[in-house]
C-alpha positions in Angstrom: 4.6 -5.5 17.3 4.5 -3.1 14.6 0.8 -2.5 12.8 1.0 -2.1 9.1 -1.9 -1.2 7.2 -2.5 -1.8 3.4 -5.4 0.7 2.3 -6.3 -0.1 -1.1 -9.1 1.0 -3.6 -10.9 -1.4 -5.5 -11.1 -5.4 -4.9 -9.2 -8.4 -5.4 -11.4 -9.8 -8.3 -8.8 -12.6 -9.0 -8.8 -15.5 -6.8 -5.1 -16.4 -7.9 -4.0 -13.1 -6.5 -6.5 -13.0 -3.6 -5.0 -16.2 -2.5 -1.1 -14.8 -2.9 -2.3 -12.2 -0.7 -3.7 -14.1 2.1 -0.4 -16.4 1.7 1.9 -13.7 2.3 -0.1 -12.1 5.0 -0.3 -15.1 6.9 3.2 -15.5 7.3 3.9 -11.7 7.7 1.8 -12.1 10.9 4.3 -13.6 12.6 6.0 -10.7 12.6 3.9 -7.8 12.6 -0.3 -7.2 12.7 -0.8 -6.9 9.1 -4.5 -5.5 7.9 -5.6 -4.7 4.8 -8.6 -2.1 4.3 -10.2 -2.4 1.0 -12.0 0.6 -0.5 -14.8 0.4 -3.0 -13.4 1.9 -6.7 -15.3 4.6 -8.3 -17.1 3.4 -11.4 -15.0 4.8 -14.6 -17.0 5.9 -17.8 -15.7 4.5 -20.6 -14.0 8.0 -21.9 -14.2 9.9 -18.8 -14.5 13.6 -19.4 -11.6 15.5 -16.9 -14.1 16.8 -15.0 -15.2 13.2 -14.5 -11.6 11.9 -13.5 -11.6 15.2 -11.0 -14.8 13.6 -9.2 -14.0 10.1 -9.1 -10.6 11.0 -7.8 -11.7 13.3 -5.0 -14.2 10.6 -4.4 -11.8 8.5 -3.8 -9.5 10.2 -2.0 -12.2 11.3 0.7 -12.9 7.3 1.4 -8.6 6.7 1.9 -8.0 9.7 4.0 -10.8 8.9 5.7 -9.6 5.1 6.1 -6.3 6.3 7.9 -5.5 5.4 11.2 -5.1 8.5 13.4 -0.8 8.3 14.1 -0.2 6.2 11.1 2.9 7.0 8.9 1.5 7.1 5.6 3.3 6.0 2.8 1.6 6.0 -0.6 2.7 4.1 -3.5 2.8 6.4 -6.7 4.4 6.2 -9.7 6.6 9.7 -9.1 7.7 8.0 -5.9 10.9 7.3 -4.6 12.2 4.2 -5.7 13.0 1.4 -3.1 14.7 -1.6 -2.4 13.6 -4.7 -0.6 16.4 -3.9 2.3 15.4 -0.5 1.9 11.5 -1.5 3.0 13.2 -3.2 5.9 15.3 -0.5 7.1 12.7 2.1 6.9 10.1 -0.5 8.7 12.7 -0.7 11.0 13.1 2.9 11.7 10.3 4.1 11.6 9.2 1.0 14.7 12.8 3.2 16.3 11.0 6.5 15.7 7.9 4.9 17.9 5.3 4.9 15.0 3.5 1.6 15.6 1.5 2.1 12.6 2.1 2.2 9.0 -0.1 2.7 6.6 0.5 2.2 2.6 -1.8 3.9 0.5 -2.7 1.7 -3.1 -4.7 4.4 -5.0 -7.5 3.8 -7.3 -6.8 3.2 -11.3 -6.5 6.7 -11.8 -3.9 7.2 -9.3 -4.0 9.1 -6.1 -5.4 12.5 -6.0 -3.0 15.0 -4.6 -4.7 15.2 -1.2 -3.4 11.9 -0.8 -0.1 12.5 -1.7 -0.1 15.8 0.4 -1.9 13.9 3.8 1.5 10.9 2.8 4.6 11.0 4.7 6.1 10.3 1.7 5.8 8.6 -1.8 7.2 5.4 -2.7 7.4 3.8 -6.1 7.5 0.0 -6.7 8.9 0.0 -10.2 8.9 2.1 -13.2 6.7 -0.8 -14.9 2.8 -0.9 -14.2 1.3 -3.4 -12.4 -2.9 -3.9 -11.9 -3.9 -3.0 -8.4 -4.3 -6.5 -7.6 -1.0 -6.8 -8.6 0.5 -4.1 -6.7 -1.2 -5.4 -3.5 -0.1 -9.0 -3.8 3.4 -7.6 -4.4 3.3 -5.3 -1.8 2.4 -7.9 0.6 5.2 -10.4 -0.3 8.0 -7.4 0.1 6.4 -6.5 4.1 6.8 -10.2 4.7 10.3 -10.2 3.1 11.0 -6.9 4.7 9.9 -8.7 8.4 12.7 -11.5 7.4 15.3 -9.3 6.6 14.5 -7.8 9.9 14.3 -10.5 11.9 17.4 -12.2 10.3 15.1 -14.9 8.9 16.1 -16.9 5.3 13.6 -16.0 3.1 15.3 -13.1 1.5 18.5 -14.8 -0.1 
């Protein structure tokens, strides 16, 4: 069974979207060991200078590369990244299980993005839309495509 790991700055401070979470994790597990590592954010001044952004950033990217399991292949989701499909999410869980990586790890930055150590530790950079979501957005989204990903796999009804 596959271990995919969500690492993801900052908390789930809406219970609506803390609760979508567990949901779809709880029926992902059937199919895979699905963890979620949740990183403290970086307290953001209200105008942040750039040297200010640079630190909270580094900051931040120190605890997530730090937070990676050793042999994970790390797929961060960014903005730039490449765009993907829900069968495309399934095909690559898929392959990569074929290459023999047992772990996955997604990256969910902080709100200032990733910091390029990130993106350079990354296997590679996905994108979940061209529209912004909140973080606890992203994550609860996230969460429902691995589960739908695990059906499309296993041949399973959700995905229709």
């Amino acid at each position: 069974m596959q271990t995919i790991e969500i690492i993801a700055v900052g908390s789930m401070k809406e219970k609506y979207y803390s609760e979508g979470v567990q949901e779809f994790r709880k029926r992902a597990s059937a199919f895979c060991n699905l963890q979620i590592k949740e990183l403290p954010d970086e307290k953001i001044p209200s105008n942040p200078t750039p040297g200010e952004v640079k630190k909270i950033m580094e900051t931040e990217a120190a605890k997530i590369l730090a937070a990676i399991p050793n042999g994970a292949y790390v797929i961060a989701l960014d903005v730039k990244g490449k765009p993907i499909s829900s069968e495309g999410l399934a095909e690559k869980l898929t392959n990569l299980a074929n290459r023999g990586f047992s772990k996955v790890a997604f990256v969910i930055g902080g709100s200032l993005g990733i910091h390029k150590s990130v993106l350079d530790r990354a296997n590679e950079a996905i994108s979940m839309s061209q529209m912004t979501f909140t973080h606890q957005m992203a994550r609860m989204i996230l969460v429902e495509q691995i589960y739908r990903a695990e059906t499309i796999i296993n041949h399973r009804p959700y995905h229709r």
